[in-house]
N, C-alpha and C positions, 0 to 999 in steps of 0.2 A: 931492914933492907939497907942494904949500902946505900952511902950518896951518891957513889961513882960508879957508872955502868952505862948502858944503855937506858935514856929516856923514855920515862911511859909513855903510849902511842897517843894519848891529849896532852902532853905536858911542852907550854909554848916555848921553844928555848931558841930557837934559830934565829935571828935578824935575816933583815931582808936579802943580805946580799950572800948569807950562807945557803939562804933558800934557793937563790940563783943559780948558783951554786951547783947545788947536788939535783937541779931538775934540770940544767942545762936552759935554764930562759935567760934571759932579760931582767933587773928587776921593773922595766916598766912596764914589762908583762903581767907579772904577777899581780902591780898593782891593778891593771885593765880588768885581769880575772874578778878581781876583789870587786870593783867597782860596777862589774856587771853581775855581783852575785856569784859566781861559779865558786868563790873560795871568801870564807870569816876567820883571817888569821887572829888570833891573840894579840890583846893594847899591854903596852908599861901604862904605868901612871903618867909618865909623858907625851903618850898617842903613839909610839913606836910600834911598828909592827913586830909579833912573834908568832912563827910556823913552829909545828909539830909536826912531829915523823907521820901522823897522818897525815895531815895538811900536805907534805910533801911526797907522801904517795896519789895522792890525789892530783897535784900538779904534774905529778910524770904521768897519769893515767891521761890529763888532758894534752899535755905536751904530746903522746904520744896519738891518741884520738886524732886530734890537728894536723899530725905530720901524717896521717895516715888520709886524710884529705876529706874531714870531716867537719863542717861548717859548726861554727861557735854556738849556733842555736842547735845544731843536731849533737853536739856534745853539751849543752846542758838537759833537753831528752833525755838522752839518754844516763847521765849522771841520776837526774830526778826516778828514772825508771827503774836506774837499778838501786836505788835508795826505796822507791816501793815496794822490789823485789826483797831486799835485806828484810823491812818492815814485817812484810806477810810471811815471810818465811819463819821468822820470832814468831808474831802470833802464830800461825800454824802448830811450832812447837809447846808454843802454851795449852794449846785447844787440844791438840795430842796427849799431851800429861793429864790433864784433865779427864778428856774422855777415858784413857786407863785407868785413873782413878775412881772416878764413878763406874763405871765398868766394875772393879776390885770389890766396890762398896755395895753394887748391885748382887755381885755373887756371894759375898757375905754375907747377906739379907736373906738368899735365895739360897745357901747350904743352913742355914736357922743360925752360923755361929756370930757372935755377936764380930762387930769389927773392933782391933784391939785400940785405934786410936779415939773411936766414937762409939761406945757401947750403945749407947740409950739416945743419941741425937740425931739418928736417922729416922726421918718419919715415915711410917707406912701408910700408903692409902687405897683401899681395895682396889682392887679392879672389876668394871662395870659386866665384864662379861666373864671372868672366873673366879671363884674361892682364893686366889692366890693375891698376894698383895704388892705392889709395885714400890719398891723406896724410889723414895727420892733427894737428890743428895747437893749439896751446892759447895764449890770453894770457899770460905770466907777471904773476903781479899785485904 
């Protein structure tokens, strides 16, 4: 990859007063944000602050929450909320791949053909109430 382009969305490059900047604050805003939590910008070796284009999507998200007449504790709520919402959503989509895949592994048990990535590591154990055998199957993490 080139050197020159646009910044990965973590990569800390901005000083304080470019962050100002492009979110339209104060920088003694930003620092207020920091200092209550709302925002962990990136240290130099010298204790300097550095924002990332996240970081600075994040400050216009709260910049605009506030202008929109949202008190500083209902805009970190709500930050924290949708950072639980991001969270569950991920897992969701893991628990989802999963269950299709055991699903996958279940029907391959259950047409007799072997499965092609685990021929012989699914193990079968009867079931209590017919002739038919239930696998069972688990991701290795």
């Amino acid at each position: 990859m080139s050197q020159f382009g646009p910044p990965q969305p973590d990569a800390a490059v901005f000083v304080i007063s470019v962050a100002a900047e492009l979110t339209g604050l104060h920088p003694q805003t930003l620092r207020t944000y920091e200092r209550m939590g709302l925002i962990t910008p990136g240290r130099t070796g010298g204790g300097g602050r550095r924002y990332s284009p996240r970081d600075i999507d994040l400050l216009r998200e709260i910049a605009h929450l506030t202008s929109s007449g949202i008190g500083i504790e209902g805009v970190r709520r709500i930050l924290e909320l949708e950072n639980r919402l991001a969270a569950l959503a991920a897992r969701n989509d893991e628990l989802v791949t999963e269950l299709e895949a055991t699903r996958e592994a279940l029907r391959q048990a259950a047409s007799g053909r072997p499965s092609p990535s685990s021929p012989s590591r699914l193990p079968a154990v009867p079931s209590p109430s017919t002739n038919q055998s239930i696998v069972i199957w688990r991701r290795n993490r």
